[in-house]
C-alpha positions as CSV (number, residue, x, y, z in Angstrom):
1,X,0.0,0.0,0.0
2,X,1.5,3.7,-1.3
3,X,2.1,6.2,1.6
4,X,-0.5,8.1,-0.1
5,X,-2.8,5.9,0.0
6,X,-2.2,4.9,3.9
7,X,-2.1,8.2,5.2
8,X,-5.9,8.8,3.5
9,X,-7.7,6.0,5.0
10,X,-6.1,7.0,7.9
11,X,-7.5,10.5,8.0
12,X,-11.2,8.3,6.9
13,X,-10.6,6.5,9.6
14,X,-10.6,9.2,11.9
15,X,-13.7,10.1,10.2
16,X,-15.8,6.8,11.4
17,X,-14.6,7.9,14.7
18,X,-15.4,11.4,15.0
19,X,-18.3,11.7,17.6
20,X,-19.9,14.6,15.9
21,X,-21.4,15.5,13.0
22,X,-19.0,17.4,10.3
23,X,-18.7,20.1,8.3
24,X,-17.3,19.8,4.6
25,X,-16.1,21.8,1.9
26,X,-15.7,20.4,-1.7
27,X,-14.4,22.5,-4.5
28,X,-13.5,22.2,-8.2
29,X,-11.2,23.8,-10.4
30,X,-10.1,22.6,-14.1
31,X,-11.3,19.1,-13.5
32,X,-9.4,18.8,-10.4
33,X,-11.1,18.8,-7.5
34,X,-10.1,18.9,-3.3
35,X,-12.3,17.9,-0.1
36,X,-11.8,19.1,3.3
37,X,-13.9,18.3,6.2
38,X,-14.0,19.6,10.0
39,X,-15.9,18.4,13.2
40,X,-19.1,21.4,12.9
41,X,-17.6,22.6,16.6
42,X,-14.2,23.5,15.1
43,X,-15.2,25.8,12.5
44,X,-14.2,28.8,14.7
45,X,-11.2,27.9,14.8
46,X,-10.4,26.7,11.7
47,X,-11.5,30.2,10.8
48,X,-8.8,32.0,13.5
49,X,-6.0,29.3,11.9
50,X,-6.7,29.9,8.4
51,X,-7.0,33.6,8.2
52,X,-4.7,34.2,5.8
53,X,-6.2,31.9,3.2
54,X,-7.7,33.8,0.3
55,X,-9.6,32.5,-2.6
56,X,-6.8,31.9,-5.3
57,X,-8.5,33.6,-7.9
58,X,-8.6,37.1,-6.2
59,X,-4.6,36.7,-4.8
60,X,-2.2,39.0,-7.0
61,X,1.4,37.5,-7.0
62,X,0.6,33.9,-7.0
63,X,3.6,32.7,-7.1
64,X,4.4,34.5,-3.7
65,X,1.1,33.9,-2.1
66,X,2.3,29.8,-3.0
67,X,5.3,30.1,-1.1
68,X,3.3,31.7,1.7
69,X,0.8,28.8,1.7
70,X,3.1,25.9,1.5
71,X,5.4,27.6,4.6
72,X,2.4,27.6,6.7
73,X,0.6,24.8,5.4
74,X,2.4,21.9,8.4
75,X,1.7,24.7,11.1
76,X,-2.0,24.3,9.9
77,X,-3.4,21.6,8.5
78,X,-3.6,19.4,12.0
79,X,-7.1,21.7,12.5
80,X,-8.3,19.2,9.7
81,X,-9.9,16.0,10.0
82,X,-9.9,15.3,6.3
83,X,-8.1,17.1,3.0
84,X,-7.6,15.2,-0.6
85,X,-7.1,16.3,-3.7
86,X,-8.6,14.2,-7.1
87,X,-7.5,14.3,-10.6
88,X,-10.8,14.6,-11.7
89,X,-14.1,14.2,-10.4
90,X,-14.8,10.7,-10.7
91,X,-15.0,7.4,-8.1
92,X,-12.8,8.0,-6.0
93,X,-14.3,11.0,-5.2
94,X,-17.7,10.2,-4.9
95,X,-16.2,7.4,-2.9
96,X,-14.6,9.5,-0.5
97,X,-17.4,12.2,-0.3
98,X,-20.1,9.6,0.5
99,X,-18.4,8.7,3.9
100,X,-18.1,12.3,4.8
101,X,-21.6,13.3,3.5
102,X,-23.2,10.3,5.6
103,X,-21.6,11.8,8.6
104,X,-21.9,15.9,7.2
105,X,-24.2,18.6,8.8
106,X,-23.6,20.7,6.1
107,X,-22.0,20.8,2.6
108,X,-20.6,24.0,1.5
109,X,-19.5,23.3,-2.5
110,X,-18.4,24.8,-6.0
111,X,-21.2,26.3,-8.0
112,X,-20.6,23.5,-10.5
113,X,-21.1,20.6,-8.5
114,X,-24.2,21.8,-6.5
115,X,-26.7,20.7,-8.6
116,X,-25.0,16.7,-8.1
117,X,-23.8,17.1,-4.2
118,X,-27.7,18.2,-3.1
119,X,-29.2,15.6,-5.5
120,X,-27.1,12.6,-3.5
121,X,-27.7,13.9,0.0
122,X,-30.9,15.4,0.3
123,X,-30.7,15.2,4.3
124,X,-27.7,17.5,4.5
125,X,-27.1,21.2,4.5
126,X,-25.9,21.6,1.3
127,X,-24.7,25.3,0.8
128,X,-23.3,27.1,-2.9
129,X,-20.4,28.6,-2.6
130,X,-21.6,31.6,-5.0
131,X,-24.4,32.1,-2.7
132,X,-22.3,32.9,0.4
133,X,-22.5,36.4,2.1
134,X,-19.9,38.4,2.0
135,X,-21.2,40.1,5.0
136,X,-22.9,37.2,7.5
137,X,-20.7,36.1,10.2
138,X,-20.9,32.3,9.4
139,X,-21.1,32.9,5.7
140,X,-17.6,34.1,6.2
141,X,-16.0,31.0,7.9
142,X,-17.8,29.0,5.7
143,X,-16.1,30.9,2.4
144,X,-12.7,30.3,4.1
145,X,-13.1,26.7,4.9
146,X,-14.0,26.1,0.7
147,X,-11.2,28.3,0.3
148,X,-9.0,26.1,1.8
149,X,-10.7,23.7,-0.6
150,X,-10.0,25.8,-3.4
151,X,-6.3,26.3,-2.8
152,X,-6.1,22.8,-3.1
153,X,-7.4,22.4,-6.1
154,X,-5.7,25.3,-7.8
155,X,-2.1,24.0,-6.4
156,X,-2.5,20.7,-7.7
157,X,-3.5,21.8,-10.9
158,X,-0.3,23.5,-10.9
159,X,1.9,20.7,-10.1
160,X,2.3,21.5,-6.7
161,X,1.8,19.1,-3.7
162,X,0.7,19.1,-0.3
163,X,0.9,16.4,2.1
C-alpha cells in the first residue's frame, strides 16, 4: 500500500470515529477537484488558523502567495480532520465524499457541482459557494473553509503538492 494511500484511509478513519457531525467543503477547479472536512464545533477555529487563506482567484502575485501557503501549510493543517485532492471528479471522489456526507451537517461546494452534491444527499445542509455572504458572520467562515478547498485544487492543478 502507497504512503499516499495509507495516510488517506487513515484521515477516513478518523472520520468513522469522530463523535460529531462534520462540516465539509468540496471545490472544483479545471477538472481537479479537493475535499476538506472539520468536526461542525471547530469551524471557529479553523477560521482563526486559516486567516490568511484567500480565494486563489482574487490573490495578485501567485507565485508569492504559493510560497506563503506551503510555509504555513504543516503549522495548519492538523485543524483538519480530512483534506484530498482528485484528478478529476470521478469514483474515488464520490467514494470518499459519500463517507463524509453520511456523517456531514452541512455541505458547502463549488457552484458547478451543486446541482450533483444536493441531488445525492438530500438530508444535509448543502450550501453554494456563490451564494455565500460576504457580510454574514458564518457565511464568512464557511467561504474560508472552501477556500482552503480551493487552494487545493488550484495547487494541484499547478503541479504542486501538499501532504
Amino acid at each position: 500500500m502507497s504512503k499516499r494511500r495509507k495516510k488517506k484511509l487513515e484521515m477516513l478513519s478518523r472520520v468513522g470515529e469522530a463523535k460529531e457531525k462534520l462540516i465539509v467543503a468540496v471545490d472544483k477547479s479545471d477538472g481537479y477537484a479537493a475535499i476538506v472536512a472539520i468536526p461542525a464545533s471547530s469551524l471557529d477555529t479553523v477560521y482563526n488558523k486559516f486567516r490568511w487563506v484567500e480565494h486563489f482567484k482574487d490573490v495578485e502575485g501567485k507565485e508569492k502567495y504559493i510560497k506563503k501557503f506551503l510555509k504555513k501549510w504543516p503549522n495548519n493543517k492538523q485543524f483538519l480532520l480530512f483534506y484530498w485532492v482528485y484528478m478529476k471528479v470521478g469514483y474515488k471522489f464520490w467514494k470518499d465524499l459519500d463517507v463524509l456526507g453520511n456523517n456531514a451537517i452541512e455541505i458547502i461546494v463549488d457552484d458547478d457541482l451543486y446541482k450533483s452534491v444536493k441531488k445525492r444527499y438530500p438530508k444535509v445542509n448543502v450550501v453554494c459557494e456563490g451564494r455565500l455572504s460576504k457580510e454574514d458572520k458564518l457565511d464568512k467562515k464557511r467561504r474560508k473553509l472552501i477556500n482552503i478547498a480551493d487552494n487545493l485544487a488550484n495547487l494541484a492543478r499547478r503541479g504542486e503538492t501538499v501532504e
